[in-house]
N, C-alpha and C positions, 0 to 999 in steps of 0.2 A: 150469693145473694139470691134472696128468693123471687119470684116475678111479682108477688104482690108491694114487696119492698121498691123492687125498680121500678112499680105502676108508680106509688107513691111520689118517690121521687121525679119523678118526670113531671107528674102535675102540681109537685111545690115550684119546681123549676118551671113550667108553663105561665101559674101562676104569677110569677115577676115579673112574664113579660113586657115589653115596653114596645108602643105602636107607634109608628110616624104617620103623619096623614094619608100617606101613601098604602100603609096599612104593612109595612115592613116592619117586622118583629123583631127585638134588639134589647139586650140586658145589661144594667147598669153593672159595672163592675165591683160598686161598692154593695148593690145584691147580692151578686153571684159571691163575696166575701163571705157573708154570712152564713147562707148556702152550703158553701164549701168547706166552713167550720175553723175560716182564719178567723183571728180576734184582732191580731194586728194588719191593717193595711201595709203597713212595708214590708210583712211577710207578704202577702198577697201579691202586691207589685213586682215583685220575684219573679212568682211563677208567670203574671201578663207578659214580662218583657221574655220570659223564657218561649211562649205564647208565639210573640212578636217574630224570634226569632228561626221559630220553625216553620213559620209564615215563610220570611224570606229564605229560607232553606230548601224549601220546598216549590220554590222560584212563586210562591204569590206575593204581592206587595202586603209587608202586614197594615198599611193605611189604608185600603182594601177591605178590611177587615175589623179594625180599631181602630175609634175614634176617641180622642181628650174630650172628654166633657167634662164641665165647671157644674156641680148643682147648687144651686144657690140654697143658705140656708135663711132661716127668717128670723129675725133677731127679734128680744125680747121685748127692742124698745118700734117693733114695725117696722123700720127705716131698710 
């Protein structure tokens, strides 16, 4: 891979970033999906849990690490 390739990609993936007030930087799972060039989410959830498990493998807590989040979507009728 060339280094303009890896520039690239590093600032699509920057790009998606997500900030908390705090200003701690964190990427939605269903981003890094796309990203990543899964189509299916249950493929993708695969690799998280496989993620998860090298967490705890590696003695970090993967909650630590990973967090569930819900994003809400907005339905067609506003509600």
């Amino acid at each position: 891979m060339e280094s303009n390739q890896i520039q690239a990609m590093t600032e699509t993936f920057e790009g998606h970033a997500q900030q908390t007030e705090n200003g701690i930087e964190y990427w939605l799972a269903r981003d890094l999906q796309h990203l990543l060039g899964y189509t299916e989410w249950r493929n993708f959830l695969k690799i998280i849990e496989k993620a998860e498990t090298a967490c705890d493998v590696s003695g970090q807590r993967a909650s630590d690490h990973f967090v569930d989040v819900n994003k809400m979507v907005e339905l067609g009728s506003g509600s």
